[in-house]
N, C-alpha and C positions, 0 to 999 in steps of 0.2 A: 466829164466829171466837173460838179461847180468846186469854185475855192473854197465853199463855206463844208463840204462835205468832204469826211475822213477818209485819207486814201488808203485804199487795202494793206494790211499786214504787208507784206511783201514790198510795197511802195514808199511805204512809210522805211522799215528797217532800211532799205536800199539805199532813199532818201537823205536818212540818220548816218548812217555809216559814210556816206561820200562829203556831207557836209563836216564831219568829222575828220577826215583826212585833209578834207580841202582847207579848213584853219591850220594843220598843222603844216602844211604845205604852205599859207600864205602867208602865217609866221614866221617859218623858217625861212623860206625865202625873202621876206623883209629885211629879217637880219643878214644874211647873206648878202643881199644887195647893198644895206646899207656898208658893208665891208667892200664894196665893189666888186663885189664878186657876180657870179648870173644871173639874171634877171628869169631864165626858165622858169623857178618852181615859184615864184611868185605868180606870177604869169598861169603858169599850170591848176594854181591852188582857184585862181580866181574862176578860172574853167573850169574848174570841179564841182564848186560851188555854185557856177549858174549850172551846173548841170546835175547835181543834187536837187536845185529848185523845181526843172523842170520833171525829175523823176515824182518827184512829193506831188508835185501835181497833174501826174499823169499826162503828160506832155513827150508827143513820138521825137519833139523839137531834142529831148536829153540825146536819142543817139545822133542824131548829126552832132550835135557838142561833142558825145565821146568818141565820135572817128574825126574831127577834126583834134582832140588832143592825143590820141594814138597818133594819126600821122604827123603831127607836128613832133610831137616825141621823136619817132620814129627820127626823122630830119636831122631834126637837133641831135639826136645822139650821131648820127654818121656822120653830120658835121664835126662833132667831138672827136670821135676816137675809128673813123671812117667801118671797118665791117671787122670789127673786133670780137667776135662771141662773146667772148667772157665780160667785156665791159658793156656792150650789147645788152646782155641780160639782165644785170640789175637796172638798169633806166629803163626798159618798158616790161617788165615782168609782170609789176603792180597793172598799170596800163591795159596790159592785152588781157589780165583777170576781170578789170573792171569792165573791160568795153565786152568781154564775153557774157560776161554777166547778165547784162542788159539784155544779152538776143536769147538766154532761157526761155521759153515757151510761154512758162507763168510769167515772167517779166516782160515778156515782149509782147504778149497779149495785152495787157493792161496797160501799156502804153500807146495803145492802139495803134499798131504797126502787125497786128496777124496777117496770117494768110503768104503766101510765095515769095512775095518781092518787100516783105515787109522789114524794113531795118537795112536796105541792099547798102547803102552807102556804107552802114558799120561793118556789115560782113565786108565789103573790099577791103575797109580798113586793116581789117584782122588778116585778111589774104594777103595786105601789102605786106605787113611787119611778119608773118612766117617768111615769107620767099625773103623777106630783109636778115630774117636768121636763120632761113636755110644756107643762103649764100656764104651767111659769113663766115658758117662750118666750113666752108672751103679755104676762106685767105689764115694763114699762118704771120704774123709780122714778126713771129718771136727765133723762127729758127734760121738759123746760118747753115745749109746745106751742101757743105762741102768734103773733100777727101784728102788725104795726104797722099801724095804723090808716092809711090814704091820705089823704095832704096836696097841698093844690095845689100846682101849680111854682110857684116864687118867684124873681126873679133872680138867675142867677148873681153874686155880688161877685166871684169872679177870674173871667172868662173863659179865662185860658189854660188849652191842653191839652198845655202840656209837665209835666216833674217836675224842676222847676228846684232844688229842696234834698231831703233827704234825709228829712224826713214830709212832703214834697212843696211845702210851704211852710216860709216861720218860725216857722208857726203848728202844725207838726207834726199834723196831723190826718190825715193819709196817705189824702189824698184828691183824686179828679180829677173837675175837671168832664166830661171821656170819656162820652158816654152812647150809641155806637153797640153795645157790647152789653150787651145785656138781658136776664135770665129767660128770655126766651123763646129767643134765640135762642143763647144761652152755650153749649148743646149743640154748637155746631157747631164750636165753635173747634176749630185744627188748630194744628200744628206749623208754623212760620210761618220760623224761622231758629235753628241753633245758635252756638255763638262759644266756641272751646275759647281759655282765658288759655294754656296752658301753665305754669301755678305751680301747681306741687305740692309738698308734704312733701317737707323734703330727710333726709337725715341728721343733720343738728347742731339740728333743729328742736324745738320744744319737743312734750311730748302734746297742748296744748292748742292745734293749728294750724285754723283753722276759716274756712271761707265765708262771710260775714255778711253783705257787701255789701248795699246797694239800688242800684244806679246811677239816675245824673240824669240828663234828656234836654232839652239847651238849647241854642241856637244851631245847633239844626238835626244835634247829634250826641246820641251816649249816651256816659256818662263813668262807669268802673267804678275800682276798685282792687282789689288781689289782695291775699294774706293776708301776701306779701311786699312793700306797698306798691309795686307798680307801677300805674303810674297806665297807662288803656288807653282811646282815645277810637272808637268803632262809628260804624259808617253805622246810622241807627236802621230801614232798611226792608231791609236784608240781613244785619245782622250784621257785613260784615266790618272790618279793621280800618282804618283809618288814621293813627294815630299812636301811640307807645307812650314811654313816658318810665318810668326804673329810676332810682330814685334810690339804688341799691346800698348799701343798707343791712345792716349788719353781719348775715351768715348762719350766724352760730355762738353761735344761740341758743338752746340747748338748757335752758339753765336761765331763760328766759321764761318770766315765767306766762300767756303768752297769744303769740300771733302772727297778730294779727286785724285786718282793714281793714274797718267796715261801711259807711266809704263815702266821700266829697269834697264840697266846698263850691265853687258857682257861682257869680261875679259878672261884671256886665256894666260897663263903666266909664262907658258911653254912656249907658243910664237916665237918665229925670227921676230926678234925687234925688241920683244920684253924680255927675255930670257936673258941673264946675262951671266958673269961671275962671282958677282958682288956678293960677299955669304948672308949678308940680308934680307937681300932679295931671292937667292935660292931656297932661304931656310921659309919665307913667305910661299916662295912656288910650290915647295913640297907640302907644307902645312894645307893651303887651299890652294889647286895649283887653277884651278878655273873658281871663276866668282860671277858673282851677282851682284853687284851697287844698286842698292834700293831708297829713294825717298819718302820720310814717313811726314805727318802732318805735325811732327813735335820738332819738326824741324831738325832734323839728322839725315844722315845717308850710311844706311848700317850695309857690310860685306857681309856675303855668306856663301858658303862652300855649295859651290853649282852643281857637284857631284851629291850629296846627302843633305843640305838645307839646315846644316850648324854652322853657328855663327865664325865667322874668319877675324879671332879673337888679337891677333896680331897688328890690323889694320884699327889707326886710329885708339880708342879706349873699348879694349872689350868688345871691339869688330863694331864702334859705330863713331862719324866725328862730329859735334856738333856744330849746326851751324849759328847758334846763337853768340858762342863765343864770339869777343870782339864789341859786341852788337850794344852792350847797354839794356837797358831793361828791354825787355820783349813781354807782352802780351801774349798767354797760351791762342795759338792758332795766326798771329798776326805775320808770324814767318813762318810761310807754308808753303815748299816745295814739291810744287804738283807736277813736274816733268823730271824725266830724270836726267841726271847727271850726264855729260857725255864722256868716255871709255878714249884714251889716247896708248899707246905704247907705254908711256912711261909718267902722263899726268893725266889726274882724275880731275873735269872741270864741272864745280857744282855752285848751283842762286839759287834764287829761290823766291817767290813770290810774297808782296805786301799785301794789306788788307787796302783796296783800293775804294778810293774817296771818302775815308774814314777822317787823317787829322795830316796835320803836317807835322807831324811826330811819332814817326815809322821807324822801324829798323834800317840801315841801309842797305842798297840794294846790290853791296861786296859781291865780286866772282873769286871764289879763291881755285888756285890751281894748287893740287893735293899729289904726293906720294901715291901714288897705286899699288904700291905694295904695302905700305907703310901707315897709309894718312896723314904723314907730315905734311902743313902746309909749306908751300915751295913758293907762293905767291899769291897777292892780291890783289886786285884791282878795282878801285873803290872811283866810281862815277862822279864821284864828289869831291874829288882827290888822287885823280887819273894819275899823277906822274910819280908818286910813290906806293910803288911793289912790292918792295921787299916786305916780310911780312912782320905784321902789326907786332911790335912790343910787348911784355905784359903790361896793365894798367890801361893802356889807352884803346880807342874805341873809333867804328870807321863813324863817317860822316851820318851823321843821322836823317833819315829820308831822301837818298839819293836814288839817282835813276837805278832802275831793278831789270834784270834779264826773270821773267820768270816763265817762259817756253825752250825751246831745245838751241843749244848750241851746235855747229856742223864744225869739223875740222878738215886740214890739208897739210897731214903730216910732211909730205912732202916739199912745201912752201916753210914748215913751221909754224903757221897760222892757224889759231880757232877763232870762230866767225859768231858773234852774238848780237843774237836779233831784240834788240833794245825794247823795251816798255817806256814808261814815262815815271818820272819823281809826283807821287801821289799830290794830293786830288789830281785827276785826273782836267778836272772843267777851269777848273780856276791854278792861275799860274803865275799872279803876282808876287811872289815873292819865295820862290824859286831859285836854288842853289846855282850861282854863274859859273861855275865848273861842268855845273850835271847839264844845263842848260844844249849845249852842243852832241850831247849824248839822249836824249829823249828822242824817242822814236827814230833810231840809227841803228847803223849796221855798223857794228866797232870788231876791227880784226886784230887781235890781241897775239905778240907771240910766245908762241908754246908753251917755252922754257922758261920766259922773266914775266910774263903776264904784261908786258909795256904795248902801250899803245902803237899800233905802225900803219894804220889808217882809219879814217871815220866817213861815214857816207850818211845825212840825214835826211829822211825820206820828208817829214811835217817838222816845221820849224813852229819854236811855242808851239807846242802840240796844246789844244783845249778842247778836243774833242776822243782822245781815249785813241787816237787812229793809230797804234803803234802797230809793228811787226809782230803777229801772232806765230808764225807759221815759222818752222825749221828752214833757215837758208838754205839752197839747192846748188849741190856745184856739179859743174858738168862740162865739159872742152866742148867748144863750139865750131863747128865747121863755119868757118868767115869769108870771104873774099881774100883775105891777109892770111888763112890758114887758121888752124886751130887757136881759140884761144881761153885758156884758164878762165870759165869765168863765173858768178854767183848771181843765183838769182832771188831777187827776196819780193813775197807774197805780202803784201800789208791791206791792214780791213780798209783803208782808203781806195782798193780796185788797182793800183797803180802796181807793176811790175818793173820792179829795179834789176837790169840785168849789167852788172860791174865785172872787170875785171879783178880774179880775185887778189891776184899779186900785189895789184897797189891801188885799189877801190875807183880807178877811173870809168866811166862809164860807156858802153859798149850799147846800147839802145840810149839815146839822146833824153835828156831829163831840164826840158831848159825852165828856168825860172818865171811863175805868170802871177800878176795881180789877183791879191785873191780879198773877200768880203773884209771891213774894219769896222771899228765900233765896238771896243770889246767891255765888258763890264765895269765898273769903279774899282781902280786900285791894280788894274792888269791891261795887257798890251797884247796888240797881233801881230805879228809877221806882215809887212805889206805884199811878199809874195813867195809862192813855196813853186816847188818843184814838181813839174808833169810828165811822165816818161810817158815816151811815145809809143808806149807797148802797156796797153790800161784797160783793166774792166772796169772805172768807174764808169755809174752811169752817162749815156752817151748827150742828157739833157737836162735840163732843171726840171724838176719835179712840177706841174700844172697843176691848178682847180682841176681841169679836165680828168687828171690823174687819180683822184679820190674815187674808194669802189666803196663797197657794202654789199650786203642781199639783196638792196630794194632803195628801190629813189628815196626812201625817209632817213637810212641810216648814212646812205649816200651825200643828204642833201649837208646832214652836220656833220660828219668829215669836210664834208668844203667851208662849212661854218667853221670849224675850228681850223683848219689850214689857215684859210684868210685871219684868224687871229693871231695867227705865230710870226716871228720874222722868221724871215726863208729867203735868201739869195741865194742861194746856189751849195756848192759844196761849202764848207768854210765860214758859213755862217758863224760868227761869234754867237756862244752862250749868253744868254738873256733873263732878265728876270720877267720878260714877255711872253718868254719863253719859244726855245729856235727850234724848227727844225735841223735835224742831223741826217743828211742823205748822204751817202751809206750811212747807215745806223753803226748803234755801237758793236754790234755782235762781225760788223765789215763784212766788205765783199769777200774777203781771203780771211780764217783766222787759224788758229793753232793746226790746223788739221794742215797747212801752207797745200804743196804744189805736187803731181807726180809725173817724171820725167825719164821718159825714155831715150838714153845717151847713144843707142846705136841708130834709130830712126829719129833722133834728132825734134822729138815731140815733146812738148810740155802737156800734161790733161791738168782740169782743175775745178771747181765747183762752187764759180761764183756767185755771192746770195745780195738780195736789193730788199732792206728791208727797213723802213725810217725810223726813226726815233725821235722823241720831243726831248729836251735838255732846257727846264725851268730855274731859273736862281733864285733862292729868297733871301732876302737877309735876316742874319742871325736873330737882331732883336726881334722879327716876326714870326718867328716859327722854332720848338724848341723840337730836336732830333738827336736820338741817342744811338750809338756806335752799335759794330755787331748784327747787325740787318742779316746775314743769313744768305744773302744774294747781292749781285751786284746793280738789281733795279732797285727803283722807287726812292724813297726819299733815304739822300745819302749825308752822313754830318756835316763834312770837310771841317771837321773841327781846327781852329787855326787861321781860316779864312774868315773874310766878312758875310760866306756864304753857306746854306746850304742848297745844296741839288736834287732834283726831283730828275729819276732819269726813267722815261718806260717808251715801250713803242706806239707809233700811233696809231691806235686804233678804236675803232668802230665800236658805238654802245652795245654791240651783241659783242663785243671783243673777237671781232675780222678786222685785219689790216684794213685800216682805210685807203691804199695804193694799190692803185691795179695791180693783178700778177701778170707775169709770173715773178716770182720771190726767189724760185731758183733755178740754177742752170747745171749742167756739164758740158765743157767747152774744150777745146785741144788748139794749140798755135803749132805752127811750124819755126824751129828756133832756128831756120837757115835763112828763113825772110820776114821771122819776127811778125808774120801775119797770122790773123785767126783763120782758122781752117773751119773748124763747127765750132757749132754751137747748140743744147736740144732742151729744153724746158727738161726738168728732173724730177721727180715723183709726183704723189697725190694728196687729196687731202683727206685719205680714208680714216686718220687715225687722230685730225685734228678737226671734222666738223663737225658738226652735234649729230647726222648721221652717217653713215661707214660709206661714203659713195666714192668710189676712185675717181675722183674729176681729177685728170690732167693738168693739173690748173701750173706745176710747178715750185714745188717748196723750199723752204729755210734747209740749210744743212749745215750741222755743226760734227766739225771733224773733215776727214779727205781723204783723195782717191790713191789706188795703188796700181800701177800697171807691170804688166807681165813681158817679160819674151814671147811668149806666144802673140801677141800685139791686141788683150782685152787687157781694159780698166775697167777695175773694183768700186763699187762706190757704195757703204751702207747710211752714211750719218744724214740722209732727209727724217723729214716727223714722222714721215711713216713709217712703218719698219720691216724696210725690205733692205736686200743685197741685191744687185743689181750689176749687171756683164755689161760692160759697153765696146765696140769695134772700133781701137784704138786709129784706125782714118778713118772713117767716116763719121762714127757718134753713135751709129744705130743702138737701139736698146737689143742685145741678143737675148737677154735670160734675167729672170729673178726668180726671188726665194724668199717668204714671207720669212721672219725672221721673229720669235717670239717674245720679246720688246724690243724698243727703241735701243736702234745700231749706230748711236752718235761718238764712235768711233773711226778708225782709218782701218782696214783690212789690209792683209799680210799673209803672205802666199810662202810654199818653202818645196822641199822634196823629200820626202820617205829615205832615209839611209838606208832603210833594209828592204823598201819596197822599188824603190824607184817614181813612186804615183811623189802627185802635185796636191797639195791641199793648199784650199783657200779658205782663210779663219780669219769671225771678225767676233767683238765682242757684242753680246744681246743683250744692256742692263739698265737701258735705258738713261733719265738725262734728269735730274728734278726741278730744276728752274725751267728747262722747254716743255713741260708736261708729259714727256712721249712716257709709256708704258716702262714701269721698272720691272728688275730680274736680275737672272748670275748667272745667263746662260753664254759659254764659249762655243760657239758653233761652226762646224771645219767641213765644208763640202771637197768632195772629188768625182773624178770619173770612175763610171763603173769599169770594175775588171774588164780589159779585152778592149775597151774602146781609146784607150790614148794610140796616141798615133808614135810611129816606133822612133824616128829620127824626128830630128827638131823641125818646126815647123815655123813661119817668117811670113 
């Protein structure tokens, strides 16, 4: 073929299209390099492009060009990220289509290469890079395959098999003694009963409307709440319902940053411990002698009779006590009490959530301890003004915008201590000018006692917290079999990966947590910590996040996640916030959040469901950008009214919106808590229900919420994007069983036993999550084993 003569259709397009990719490739990688970052896609762009030239002019010279850039791909990628599938894929995907291309019949004829041996170099090309990802289907780098060693039975210390609180005890360990299924038999489980709430998403609702729930099973019912605060009491062996209480709470909450219930608080008035002589308290126990503490978004905590679902008019004003009191003006939805309360003998301890990174002019973030029979407050304890308890005056008002508990507190009646798993004095990003009381209590574990609400130890996990890393997750207490003997201790889950395991007596610590340098440089007007504390028991990431680390579908969307990486600052964990804008590895959503940890106290095992998932964290200042409060969600651009700044917070990703970071994104994991070592470790769901098509890739996803293990020795896990329930083999990890689940299960599951049957049901909520996208709905869904197949005596 002369140059001066037009190359076939097919030549031409072919031609067109690869000189096409090849600028965007030689651009991008320009910028790229000029960022110091790879010299590949430049490199590659310019290869494409002599090899576009040579297509247009009907030159056999284009496939040797496109098997020298497969194999070279090829190279370079193993050199990256050695025989990884999934990272594999997107770097030569494009690649191995382009270089196939070429060897079609029409195309390869016309480049004058017909006939048997025509093209043979490009075909080995394409033969090297399959067996390069046949192979790589083999290597795993993501699992930890290991087992827990088998322990004798030991006595149950609770025998009950209801889930009377919300980590199933005070002790939040979100665990049942339930041992009718087992490993063996967990395959069988079936669909046992559904229970639609009826509360859905309205109109005037905020994005952030979400499922969370665990329901309790006590007094012979199951006791849920809906995302509208209504409280709904089940038959626990059919589902259905019988009783339903609407505390009608303002439904024109569009500017909420939340609209979430993840659950209620139980008590019995009748118990050793609450029952007493006192005729206040008797005339309370007869009036509702079992209750329900419920959290509603108007910022209350209303009682109601556990038995018929009427309000327990005695407690507090009219069976509800507010918690704005105190508080100074309050904003409808800015104090919003999205966990509930925690249930003691004889004090109700209830906080309550801010509107975060809104202003520095919040309500404060007061824990008061309340009368349980009564509602009188007994005590306060204001972050901002730690050493005065007794409770507030009329007239005066707690500290405005102090540190806030706004996830589950755990108790240890026994000690006198309740255990609060700290959040942070709003903005979250920016911290200059920050209350120096509250200061010591942001992202801590503060042990409060019972009866006076006074301070008696403090443990902080991020010192100046600016990146939102606080204690999500319910403390876990559990006696630990030690060298030295059992010892009293707490374990706290925080989205920084790190596990705090304290003594809970007097907060010393029992896994070593020693102080390391960490990144400086923090914004105008604010300060870092020069070094925070590492326990040596940690699912942060085990590395700093690399170029190499950036995924996508395809080398294009691939190449600008590396472009935008290489424009962020990014040292490591702890990078200060930026107006450069930083990376945040762990992201804000953490490796650990509200859903914390689930612990099995006779086998001596922690399970858990840690998530990797980055985040960017940009500052702008105020005079450059105007933002108005109420967002709806906790991303994107936030006011911090108050500061010099506002915040842009979202995750990072890829212009098709795919994480730009390789997966896997999530895990299920299990340590052994006698040698504090990780035992497994298994990649955790798919992404059927987050990719643009339904395909179950393995790949390992985000899970918002946490697991729950059994006596029988399987852990529950529903909260990944996709929306399944899912059996795991509490030593080893194996996947036994799942259960499509008909929306999004970003909730904790919660297991109990039949009073009148004897059967095991496992129930988790189906309602989905509005800011993760997954699938809404109101469905409660409870599996069991069929008649005839549980196994007759306990099983270990």
């Amino acid at each position: 073929m002369s140059s001066s003569t037009r190359p076939p259709f097919v030549l031409a397009a072919t031609g067109v299209l690869y000189a096409l990719l090849a600028l965007v490739f030689c651009a991008g990688g320009a910028v790229l390099l000029w960022r110091d970052g790879s010299a590949y896609y430049l490199i590659a762009g310019i290869g494409l492009l002599l090899c576009a030239g040579l297509v247009w002019r009907g030159r056999a010279a284009a496939l040797q060009v496109a098997a020298a850039l497969l194999l070279g791909t090829v190279a370079w990628s193993v050199w990256e990220v050695q025989f990884d599938w999934w990272q594999l894929l997107p770097r030569i995907d494009v690649w191995f289509g382009l270089a196939a291309w070429l060897l079609m019949p029409t195309v390869r004829r016309r480049l004058g290469a017909a006939g048997p041996h025509g093209g043979k170099f490009l075909w080995g090309a394409l033969a090297a890079s399959a067996l390069v990802g046949l192979f790589s289907l083999s290597k795993d780098y993501d699992t930890l395959d290991g087992a827990l060693p088998a322990r004798a039975d030991a006595a149950v210390s609770s025998p009950s098999k209801d889930w009377p609180a919300y980590g199933g005890s005070a002790a939040g360990t979100r665990y049942t003694a339930a041992d009718q299924i087992t490993p063996a038999n967990v395959k069988d489980l079936k669909l046992a009963w559904t229970f639609h709430t009826g509360d859905f998403k309205g109109p005037d609702d905020p994005g952030e409307i979400a499922n969370e729930v665990t329901p309790l099973k006590a007094n012979g019912k199951l006791y849920m709440c809906t995302p509208h605060n209504v409280v709904i009491a089940l038959d626990p062996d059919t589902g259905s319902e019988i009783w339903r209480f609407d505390p009608h709470i303002n439904r024109k909450a569009k500017e909420y940053q939340h609209m979430i219930c993840r659950g209620v608080a139980y008590h019995d008035a009748t118990v050793a411990g609450s029952a007493t002589a006192d005729a206040t308290r008797a005339a309370a126990a007869a009036a509702c002698p079992r209750r329900i503490y419920a959290p509603t978004a108007d910022a209350t905590i209303v009682a109601i009779n556990a038995d018929n679902g009427q309000p327990c008019t005695f407690f507090g004003t009219q069976g509800a006590i507010d918690l704005k009191v105190g508080q100074g003006k309050v904003a409808l939805g800015v104090l919003n009490p999205t966990s509930p309360p925690l249930v003691t003998a004889r004090v109700l301890v209830a906080a309550a959530s801010v509107t975060d990174n809104d202003s520095t002019d919040e309500p404060s973030g007061v824990v008061r301890g309340y009368d349980i029979d009564s509602g009188k407050l007994l005590w306060n304890w204001d972050s901002g003004n730690p050493d005065e308890t007794a409770p507030l005056p009329p007239g005066r008002t707690y500290v405005r915008n102090s540190p806030n508990m706004w996830s589950v507190a755990s108790a240890d009646e026994a000690l006198g201590l309740v255990y609060l798993p700290m959040g942070n004095q709003t903005p979250d990003i920016w911290g200059g000018n920050r209350i120096p009381d509250g200061e010591r209590f942001n992202s801590a574990i503060v042990a409060l006692d019972l009866a006076t609400g006074r301070v008696r130890w403090v443990y902080q996990t991020v010192h100046h917290d600016l990146w939102d890393m606080d204690i999500g997750g319910q403390p876990s207490l559990v006696d630990l079999d030690t060298p030295r003997g059992k010892v009293p201790a707490l374990i706290a889950s925080t989205k920084r990966g790190d596990l705090y395991v304290l003594d809970r007596r007097d907060g010393t610590l029992v896994v070593p947590a020693p102080e390391q340098p960490v990144p400086q440089g923090a914004a105008e007007g604010d300060h870092t910590s020069p070094t925070q504390p590492f326990s040596a028991l940690s699912y942060k990431p085990e590395r700093k996040l690399e170029e190499r680390d950036m995924w996508g579908t395809s080398p294009i969307d691939q190449m600008v996640c590396r472009i935008v990486f290489k424009g962020l600052r990014y040292e490591g964990i702890f990078t200060p916030p930026s107006e450069q804008g930083s990376i945040v590895y762990p992201g804000n959503y953490g490796v650990f959040d509200w859903g914390g940890v689930a612990i099995d106290p006779l086998r001596q095992v922690l399970v858990a469901n840690p998530n990797y998932m980055a985040f960017v964290s940009r500052l702008h200042r105020r005079d450059t950008i105007e933002v108005k409060g109420g967002s709806g969600t906790e991303q994107g651009l936030q006011p911090m009214t108050g500061t010099p700044y506002a915040v842009d917070l979202h995750p990072l990703l890829s212009p098709f919106g795919i994480p730009c970071q390789a997966p896997p994104w999530g895990y299920m994991t299990a340590v052994d808590l006698t040698t504090m070592q990780k035992v497994w470790t298994r990649k955790n769901g798919t992404v059927r229900d987050s990719a643009p098509l339904p395909i179950p890739m393995p790949l390992g996803v985000p899970s918002l919420g946490g697991p729950m293990v059994t006596g029988g020795g399987v852990a529950f896990m529903s909260a990944t994007l996709d929306s399944y329930l899912r059996a795991y083999d509490v030593r080893t990890g194996h996947k036994l069983w799942e259960a499509r689940l008909p929306a999004g299960g970003q909730a904790t599951p919660m297991s109990y036993v039949s009073d009148k049957t004897g059967k095991q049901y496992v129930v988790v909520m189906a309602g989905g999550h509005g800011s993760l996208g997954t699938r809404m709905g109101d469905s409660l869904v409870a599996y069991a084993l069929p008649d005839g197949s549980a196994p007759r005596g306990a099983q270990r």
